[in-house]
N, CA, C and O atoms as CSV, one atom per row, in Angstrom:
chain,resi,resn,atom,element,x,y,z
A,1,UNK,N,N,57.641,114.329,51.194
A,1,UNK,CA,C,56.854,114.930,52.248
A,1,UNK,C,C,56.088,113.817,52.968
A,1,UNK,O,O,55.523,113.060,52.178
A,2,UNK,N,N,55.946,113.566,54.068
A,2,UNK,CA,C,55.206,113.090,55.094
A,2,UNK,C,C,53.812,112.903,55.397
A,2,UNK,O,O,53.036,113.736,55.866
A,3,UNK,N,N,53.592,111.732,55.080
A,3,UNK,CA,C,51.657,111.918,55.194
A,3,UNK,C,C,51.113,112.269,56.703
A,3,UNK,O,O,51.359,111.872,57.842
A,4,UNK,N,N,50.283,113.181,56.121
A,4,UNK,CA,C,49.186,113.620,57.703
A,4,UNK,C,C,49.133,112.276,58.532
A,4,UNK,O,O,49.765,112.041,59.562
A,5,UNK,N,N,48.230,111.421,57.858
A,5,UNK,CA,C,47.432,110.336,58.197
A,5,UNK,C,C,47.944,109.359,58.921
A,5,UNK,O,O,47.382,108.782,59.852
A,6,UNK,N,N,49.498,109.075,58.311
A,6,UNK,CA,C,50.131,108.079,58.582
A,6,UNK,C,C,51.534,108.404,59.648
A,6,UNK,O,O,52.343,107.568,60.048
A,7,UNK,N,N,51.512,109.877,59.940
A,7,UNK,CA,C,52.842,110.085,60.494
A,7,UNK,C,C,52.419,111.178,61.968
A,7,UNK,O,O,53.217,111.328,62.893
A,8,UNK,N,N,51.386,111.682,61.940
A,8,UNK,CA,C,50.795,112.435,63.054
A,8,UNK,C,C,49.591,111.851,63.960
A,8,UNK,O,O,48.391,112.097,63.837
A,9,UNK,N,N,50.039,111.259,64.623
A,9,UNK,CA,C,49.142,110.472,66.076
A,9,UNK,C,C,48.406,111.325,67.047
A,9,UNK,O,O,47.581,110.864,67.834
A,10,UNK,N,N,48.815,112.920,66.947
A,10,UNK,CA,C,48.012,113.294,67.638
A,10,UNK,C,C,47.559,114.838,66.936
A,10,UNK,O,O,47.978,115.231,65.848
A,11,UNK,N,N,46.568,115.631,67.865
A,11,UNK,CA,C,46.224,117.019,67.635
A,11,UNK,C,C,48.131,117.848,67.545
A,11,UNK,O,O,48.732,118.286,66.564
A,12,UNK,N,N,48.554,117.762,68.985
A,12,UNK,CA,C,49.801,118.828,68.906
A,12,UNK,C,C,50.609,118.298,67.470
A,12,UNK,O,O,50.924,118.958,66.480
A,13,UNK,N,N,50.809,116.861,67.767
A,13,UNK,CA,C,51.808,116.544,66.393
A,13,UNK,C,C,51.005,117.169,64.953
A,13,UNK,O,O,51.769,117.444,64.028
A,14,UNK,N,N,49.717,117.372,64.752
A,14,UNK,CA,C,49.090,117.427,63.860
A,14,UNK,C,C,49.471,119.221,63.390
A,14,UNK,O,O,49.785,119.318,62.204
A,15,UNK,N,N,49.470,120.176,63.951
A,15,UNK,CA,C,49.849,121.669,64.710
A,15,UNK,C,C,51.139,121.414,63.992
A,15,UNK,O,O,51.348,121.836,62.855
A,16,UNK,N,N,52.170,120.569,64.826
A,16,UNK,CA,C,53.497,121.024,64.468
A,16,UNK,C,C,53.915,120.695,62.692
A,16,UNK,O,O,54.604,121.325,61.891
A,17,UNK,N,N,53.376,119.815,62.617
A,17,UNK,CA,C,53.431,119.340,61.000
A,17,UNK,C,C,52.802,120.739,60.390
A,17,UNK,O,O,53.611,121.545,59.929
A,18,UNK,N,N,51.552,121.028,60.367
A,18,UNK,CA,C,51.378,122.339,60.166
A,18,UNK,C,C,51.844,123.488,59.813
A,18,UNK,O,O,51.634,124.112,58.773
A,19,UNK,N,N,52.683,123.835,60.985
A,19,UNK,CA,C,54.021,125.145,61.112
A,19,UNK,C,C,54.953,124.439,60.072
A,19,UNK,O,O,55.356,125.275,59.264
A,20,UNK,N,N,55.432,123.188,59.818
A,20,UNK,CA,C,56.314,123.297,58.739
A,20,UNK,C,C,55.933,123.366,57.503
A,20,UNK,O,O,56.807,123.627,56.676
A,21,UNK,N,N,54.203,123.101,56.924
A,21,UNK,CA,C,53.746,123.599,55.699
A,21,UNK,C,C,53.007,124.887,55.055
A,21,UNK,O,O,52.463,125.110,53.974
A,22,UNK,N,N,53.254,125.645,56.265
A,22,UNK,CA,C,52.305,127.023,56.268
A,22,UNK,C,C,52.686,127.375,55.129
A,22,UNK,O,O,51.761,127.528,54.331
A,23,UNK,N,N,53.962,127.610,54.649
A,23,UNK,CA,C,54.191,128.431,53.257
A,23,UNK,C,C,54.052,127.832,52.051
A,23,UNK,O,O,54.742,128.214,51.106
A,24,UNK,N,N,53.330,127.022,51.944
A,24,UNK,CA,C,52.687,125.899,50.358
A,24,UNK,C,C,51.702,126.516,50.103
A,24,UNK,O,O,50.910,127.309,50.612
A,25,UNK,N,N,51.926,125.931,49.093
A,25,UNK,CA,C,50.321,126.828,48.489
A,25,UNK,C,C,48.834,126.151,48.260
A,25,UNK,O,O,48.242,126.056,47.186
A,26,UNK,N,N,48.330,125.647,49.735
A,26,UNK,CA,C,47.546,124.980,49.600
A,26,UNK,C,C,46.110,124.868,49.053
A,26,UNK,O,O,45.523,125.950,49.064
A,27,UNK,N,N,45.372,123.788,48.560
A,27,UNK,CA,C,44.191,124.113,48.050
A,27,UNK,C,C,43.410,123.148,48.764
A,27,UNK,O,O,44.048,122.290,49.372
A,28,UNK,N,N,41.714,123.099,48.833
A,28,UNK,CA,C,41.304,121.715,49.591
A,28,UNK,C,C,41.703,120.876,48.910
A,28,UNK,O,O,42.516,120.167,49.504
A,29,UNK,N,N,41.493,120.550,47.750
A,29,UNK,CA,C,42.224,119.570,46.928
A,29,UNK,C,C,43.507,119.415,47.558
A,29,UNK,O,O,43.649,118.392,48.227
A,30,UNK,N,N,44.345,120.114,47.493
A,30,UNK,CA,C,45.952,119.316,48.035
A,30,UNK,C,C,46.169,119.138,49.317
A,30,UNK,O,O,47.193,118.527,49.621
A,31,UNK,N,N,45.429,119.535,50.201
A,31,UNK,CA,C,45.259,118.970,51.402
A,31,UNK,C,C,44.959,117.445,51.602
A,31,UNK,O,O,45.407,116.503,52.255
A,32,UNK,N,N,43.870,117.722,50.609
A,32,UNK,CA,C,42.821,116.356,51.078
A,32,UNK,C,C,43.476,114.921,50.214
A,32,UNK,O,O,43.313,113.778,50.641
A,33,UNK,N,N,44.206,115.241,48.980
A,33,UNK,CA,C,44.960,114.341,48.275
A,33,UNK,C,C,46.412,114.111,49.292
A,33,UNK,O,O,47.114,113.104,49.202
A,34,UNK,N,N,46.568,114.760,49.837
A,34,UNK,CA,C,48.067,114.846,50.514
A,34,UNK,C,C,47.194,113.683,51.850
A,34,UNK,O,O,47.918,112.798,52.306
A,35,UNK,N,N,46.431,113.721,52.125
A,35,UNK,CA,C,46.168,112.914,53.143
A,35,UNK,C,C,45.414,111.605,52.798
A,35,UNK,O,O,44.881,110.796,53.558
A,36,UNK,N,N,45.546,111.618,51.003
A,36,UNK,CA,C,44.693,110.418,50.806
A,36,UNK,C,C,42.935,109.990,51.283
A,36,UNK,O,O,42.322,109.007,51.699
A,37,UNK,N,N,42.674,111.332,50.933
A,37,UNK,CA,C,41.588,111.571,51.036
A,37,UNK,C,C,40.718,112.130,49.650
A,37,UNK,O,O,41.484,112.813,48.970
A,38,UNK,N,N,39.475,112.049,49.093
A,38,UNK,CA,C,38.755,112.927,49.063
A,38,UNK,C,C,38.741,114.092,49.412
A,38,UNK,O,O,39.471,114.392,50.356
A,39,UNK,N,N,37.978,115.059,48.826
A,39,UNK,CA,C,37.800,116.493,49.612
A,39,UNK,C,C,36.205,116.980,50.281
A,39,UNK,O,O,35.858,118.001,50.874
A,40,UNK,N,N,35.480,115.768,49.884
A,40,UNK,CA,C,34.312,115.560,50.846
A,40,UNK,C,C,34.687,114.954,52.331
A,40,UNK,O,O,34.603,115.522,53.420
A,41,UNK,N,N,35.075,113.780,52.062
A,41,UNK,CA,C,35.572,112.928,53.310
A,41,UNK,C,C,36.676,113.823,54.152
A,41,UNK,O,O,36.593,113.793,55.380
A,42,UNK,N,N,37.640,114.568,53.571
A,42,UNK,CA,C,38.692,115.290,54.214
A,42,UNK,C,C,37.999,116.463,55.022
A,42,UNK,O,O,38.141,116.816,56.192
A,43,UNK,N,N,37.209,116.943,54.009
A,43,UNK,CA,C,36.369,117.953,54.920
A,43,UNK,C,C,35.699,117.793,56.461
A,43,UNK,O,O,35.819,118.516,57.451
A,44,UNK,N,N,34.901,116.474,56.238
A,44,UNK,CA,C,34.018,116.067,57.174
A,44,UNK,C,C,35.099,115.597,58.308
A,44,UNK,O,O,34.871,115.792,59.502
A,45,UNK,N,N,36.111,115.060,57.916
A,45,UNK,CA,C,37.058,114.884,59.107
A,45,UNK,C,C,37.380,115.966,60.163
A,45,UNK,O,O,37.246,115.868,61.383
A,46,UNK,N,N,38.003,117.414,59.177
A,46,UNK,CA,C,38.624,117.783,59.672
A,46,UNK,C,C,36.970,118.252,60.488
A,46,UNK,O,O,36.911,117.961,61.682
A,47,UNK,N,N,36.011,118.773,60.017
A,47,UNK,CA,C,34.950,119.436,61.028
A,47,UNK,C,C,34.747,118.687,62.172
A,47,UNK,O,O,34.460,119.263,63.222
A,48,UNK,N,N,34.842,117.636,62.127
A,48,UNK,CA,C,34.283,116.471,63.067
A,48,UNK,C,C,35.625,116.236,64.108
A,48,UNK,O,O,35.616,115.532,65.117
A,49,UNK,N,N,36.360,116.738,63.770
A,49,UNK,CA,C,37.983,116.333,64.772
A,49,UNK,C,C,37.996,117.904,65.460
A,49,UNK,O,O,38.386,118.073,66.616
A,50,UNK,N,N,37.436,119.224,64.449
A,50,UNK,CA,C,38.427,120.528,65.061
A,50,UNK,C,C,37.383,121.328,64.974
A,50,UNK,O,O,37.806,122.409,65.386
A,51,UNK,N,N,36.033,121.475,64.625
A,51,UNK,CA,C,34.800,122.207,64.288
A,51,UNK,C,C,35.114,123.217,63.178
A,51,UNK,O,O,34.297,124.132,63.081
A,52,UNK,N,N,36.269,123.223,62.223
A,52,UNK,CA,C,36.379,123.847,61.455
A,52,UNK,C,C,36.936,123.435,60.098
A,52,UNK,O,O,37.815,122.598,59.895
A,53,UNK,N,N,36.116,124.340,58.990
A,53,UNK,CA,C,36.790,123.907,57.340
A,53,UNK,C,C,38.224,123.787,57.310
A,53,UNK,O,O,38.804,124.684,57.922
A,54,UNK,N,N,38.799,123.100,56.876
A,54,UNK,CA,C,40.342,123.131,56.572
A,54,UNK,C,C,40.712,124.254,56.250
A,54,UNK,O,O,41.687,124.566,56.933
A,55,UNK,N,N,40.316,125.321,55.281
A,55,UNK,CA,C,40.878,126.664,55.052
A,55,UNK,C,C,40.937,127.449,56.016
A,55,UNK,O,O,41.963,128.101,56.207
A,56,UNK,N,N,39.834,127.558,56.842
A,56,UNK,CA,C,39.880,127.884,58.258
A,56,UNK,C,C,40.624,127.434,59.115
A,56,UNK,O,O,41.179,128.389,59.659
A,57,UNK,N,N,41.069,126.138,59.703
A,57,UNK,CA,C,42.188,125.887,60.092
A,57,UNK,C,C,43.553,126.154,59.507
A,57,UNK,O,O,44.521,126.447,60.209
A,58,UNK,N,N,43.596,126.033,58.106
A,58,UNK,CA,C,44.662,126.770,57.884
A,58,UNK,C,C,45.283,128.276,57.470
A,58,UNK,O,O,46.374,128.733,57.129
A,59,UNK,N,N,44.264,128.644,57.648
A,59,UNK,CA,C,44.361,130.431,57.967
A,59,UNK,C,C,44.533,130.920,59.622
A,59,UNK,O,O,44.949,131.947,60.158
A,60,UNK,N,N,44.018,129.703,60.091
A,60,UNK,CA,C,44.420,129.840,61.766
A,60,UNK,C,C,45.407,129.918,62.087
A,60,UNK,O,O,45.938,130.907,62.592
A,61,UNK,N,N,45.976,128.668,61.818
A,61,UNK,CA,C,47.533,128.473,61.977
A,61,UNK,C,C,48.289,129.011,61.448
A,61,UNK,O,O,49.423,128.754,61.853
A,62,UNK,N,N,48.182,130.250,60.040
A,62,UNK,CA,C,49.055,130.931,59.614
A,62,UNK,C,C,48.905,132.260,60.386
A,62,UNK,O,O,49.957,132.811,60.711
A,63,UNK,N,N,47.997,132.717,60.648
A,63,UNK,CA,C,47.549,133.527,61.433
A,63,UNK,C,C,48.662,133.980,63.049
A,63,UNK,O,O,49.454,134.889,63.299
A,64,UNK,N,N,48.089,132.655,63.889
A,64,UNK,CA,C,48.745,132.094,64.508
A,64,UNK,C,C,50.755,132.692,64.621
A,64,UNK,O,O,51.532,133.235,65.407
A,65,UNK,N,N,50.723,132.234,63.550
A,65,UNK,CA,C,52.326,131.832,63.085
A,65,UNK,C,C,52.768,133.319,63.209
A,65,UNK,O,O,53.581,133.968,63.867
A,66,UNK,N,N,51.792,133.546,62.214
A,66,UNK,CA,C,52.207,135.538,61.841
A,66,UNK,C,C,52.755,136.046,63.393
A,66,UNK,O,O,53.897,136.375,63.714
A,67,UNK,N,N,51.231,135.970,64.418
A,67,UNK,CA,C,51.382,136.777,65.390
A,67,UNK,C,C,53.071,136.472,66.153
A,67,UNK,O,O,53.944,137.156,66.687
A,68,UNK,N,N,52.896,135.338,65.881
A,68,UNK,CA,C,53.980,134.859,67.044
A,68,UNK,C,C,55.455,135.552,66.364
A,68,UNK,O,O,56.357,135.973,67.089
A,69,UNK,N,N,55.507,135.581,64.965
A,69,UNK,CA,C,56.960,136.399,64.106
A,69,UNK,C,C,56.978,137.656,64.627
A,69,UNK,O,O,57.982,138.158,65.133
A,70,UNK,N,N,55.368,138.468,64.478
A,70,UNK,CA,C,55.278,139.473,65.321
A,70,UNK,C,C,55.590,139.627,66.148
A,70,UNK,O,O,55.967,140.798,66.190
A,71,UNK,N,N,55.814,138.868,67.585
A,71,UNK,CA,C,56.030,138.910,68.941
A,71,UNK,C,C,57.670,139.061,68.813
A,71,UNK,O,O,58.390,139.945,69.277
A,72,UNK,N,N,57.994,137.982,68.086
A,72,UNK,CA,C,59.623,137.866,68.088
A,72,UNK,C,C,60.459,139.379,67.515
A,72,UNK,O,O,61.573,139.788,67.842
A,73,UNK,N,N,59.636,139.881,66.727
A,73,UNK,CA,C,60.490,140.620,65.627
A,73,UNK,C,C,59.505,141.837,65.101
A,73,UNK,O,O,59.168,141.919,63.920
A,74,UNK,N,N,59.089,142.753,66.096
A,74,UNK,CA,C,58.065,143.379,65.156
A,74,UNK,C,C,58.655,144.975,64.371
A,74,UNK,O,O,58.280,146.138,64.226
A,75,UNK,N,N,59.501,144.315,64.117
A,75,UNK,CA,C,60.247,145.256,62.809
A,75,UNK,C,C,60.399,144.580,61.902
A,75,UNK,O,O,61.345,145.052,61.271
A,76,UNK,N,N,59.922,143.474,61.291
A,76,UNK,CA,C,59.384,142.586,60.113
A,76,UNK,C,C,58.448,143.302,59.345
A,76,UNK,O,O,57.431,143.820,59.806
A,77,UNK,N,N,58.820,143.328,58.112
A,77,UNK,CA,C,57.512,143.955,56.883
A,77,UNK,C,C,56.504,142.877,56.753
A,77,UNK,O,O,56.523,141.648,56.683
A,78,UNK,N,N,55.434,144.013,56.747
A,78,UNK,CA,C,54.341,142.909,57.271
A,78,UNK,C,C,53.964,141.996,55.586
A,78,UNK,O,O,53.707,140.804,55.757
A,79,UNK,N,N,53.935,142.388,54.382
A,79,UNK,CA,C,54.204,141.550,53.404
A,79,UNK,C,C,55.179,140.166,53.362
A,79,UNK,O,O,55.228,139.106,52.738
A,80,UNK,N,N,56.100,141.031,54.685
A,80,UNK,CA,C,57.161,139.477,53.806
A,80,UNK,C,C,56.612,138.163,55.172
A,80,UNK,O,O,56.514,136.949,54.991
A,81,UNK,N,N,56.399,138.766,56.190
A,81,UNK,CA,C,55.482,137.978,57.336
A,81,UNK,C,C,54.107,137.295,56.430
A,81,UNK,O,O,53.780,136.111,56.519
A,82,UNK,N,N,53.284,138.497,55.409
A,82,UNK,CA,C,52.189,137.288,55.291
A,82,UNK,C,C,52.735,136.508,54.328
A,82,UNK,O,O,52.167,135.417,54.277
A,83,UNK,N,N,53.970,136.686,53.227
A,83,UNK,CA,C,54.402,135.626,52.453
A,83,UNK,C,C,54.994,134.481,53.000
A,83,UNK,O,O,54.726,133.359,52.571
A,84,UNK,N,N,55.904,134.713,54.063
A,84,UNK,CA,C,56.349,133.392,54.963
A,84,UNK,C,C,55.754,132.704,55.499
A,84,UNK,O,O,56.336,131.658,55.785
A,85,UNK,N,N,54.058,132.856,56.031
A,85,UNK,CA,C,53.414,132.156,56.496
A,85,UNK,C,C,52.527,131.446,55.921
A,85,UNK,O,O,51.849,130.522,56.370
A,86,UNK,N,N,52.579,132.254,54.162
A,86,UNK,CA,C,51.816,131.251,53.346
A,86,UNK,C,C,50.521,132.398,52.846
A,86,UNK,O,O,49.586,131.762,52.360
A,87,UNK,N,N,50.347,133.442,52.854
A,87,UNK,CA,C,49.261,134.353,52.099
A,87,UNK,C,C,50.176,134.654,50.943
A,87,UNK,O,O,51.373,134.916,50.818
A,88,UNK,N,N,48.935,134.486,49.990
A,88,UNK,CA,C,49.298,135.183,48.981
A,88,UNK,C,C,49.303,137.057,48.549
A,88,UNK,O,O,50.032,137.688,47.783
A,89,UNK,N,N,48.649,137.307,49.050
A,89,UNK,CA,C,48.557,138.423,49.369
A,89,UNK,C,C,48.885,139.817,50.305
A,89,UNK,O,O,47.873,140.502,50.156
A,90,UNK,N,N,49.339,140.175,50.737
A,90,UNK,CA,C,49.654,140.880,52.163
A,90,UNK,C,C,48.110,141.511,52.429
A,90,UNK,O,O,47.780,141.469,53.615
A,91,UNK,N,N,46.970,142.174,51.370
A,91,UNK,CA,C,45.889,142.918,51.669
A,91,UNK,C,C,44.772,141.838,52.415
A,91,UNK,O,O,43.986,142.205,53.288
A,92,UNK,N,N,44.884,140.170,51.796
A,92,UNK,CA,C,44.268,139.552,51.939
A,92,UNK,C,C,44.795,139.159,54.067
A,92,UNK,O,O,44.189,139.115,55.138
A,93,UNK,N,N,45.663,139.047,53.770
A,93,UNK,CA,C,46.733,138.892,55.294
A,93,UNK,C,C,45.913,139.459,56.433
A,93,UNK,O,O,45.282,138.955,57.362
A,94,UNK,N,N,46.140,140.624,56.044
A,94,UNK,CA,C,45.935,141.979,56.482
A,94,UNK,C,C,44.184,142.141,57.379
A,94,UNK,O,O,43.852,142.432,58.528
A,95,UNK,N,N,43.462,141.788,56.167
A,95,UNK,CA,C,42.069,141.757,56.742
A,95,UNK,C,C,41.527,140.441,57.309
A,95,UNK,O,O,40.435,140.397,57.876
A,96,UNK,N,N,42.311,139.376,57.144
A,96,UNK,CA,C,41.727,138.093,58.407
A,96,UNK,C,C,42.784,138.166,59.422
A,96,UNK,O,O,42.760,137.204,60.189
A,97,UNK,N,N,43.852,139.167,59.685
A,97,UNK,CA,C,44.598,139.218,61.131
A,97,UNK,C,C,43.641,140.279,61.657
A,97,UNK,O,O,43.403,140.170,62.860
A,98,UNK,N,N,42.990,141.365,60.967
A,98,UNK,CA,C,42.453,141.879,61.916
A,98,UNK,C,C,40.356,141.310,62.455
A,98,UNK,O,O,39.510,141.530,63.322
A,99,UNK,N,N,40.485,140.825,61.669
A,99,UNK,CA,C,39.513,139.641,61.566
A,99,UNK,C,C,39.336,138.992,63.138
A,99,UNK,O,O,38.363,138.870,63.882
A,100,UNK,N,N,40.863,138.620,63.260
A,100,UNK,CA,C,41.127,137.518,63.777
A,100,UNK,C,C,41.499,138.229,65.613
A,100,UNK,O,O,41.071,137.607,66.585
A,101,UNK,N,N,42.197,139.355,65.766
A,101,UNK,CA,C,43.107,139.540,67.034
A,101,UNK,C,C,41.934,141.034,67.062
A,101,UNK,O,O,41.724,141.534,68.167
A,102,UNK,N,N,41.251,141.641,65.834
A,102,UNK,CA,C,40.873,142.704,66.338
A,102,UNK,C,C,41.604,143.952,66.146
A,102,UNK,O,O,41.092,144.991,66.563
A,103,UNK,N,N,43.280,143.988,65.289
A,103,UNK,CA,C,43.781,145.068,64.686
A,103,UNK,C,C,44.507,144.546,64.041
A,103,UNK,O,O,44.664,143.335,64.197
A,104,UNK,N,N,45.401,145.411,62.845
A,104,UNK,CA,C,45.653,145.227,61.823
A,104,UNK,C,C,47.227,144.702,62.391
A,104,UNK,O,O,47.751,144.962,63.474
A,105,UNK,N,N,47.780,143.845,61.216
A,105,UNK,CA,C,48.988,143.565,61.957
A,105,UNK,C,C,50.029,144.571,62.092
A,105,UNK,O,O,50.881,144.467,62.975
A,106,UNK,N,N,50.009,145.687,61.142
A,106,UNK,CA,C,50.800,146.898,61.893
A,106,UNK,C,C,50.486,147.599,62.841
A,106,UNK,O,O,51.216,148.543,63.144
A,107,UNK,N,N,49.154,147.286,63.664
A,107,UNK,CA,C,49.005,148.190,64.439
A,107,UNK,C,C,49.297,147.548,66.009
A,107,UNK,O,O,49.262,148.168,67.072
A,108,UNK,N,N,49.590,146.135,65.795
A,108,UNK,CA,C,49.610,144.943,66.339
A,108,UNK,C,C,51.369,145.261,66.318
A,108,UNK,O,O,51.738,144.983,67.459
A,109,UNK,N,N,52.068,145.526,65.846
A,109,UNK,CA,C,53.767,145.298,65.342
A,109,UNK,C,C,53.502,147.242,66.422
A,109,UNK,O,O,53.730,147.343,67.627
A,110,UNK,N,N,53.244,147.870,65.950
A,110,UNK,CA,C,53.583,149.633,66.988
A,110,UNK,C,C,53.203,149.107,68.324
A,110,UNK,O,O,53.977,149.383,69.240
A,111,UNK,N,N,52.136,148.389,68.604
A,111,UNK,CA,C,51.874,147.970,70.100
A,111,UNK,C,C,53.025,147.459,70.784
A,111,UNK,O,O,53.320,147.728,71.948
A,112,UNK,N,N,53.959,146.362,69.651
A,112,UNK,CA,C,54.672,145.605,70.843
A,112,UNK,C,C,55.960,146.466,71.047
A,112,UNK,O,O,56.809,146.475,71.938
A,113,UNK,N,N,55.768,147.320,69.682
A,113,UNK,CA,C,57.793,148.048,69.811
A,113,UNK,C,C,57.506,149.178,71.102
A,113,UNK,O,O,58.308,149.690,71.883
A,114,UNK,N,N,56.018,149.335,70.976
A,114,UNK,CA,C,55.796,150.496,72.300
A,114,UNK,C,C,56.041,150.026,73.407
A,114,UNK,O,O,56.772,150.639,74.185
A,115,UNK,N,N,55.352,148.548,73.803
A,115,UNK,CA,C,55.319,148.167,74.944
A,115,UNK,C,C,57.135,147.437,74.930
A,115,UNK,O,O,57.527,147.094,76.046
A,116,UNK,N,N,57.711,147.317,74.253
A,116,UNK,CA,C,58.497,146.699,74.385
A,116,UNK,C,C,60.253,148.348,74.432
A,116,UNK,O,O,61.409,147.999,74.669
A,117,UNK,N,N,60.049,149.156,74.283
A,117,UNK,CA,C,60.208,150.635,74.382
A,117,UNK,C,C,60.126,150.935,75.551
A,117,UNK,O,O,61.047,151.267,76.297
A,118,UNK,N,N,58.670,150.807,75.858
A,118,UNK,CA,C,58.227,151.037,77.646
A,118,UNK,C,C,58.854,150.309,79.146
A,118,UNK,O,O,59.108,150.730,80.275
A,119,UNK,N,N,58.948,148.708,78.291
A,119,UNK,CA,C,59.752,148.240,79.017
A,119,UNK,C,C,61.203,148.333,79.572
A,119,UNK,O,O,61.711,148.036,80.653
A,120,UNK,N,N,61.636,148.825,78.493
A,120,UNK,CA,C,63.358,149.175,78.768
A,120,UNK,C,C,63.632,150.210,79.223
A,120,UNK,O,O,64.710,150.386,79.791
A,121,UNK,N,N,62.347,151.544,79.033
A,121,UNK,CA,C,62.441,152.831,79.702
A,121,UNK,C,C,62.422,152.718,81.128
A,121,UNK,O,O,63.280,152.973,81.973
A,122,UNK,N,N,61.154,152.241,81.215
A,122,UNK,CA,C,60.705,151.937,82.939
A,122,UNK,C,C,61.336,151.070,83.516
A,122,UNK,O,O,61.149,151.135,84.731
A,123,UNK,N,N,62.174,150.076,83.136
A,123,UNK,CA,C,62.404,148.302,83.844
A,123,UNK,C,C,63.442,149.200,84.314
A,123,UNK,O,O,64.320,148.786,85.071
């Protein structure tokens, strides 16, 4: 695997590296060792680069990830969406997507098959 530190030059490259580790099972510890860091020093980086804890960034970006599977495919079970993106949980999933967009991700998945229903009726 590829070090953060040494192989991502920027924010987007930093993102795309990201999307390919969403489904690990990360801890601050293996973040912050994966970057040859501490988990004091790793911390303070990431706040000081993105205004947010690493778990927070990486619940973003899985987050993130989810919606966008959603967009593509929202006849996806929403368990196997929060396992591909890296939750352990689907309940845990469940309450920082709606946390996050403001509804639950099934209610988020009936929105798009409606609007996307609506579209083919009306277009």
């Amino acid at each position: 695997m590829r070090n953060v530190v040494t192989s991502v030059s920027n924010d987007a490259g930093m993102l795309e590296f990201a999307f390919e580790l969403l489904s690990l099972c990360w801890t601050l510890e293996g973040m912050a060792k994966h970057c040859n860091m501490g988990r004091m020093v790793f911390s303070t980086h990431c706040r000081e680069r993105i205004n947010m804890m690493p778990m927070a960034v990486l619940n973003c970006w899985r987050l993130r990830h989810a919606a966008r599977i959603l967009r593509e495919d929202s006849n996806q079970l929403i368990r196997r969406i929060a396992m591909h993106v890296g939750f352990s949980s689907s309940q845990y999933f469940a309450r920082k997507f709606q946390e996050r967009y403001g509804q639950s991700p099934q209610s988020k998945a009936s929105a798009l098959c409606l609007n996307m229903n609506s579209f083919y009726f009306f277009g």
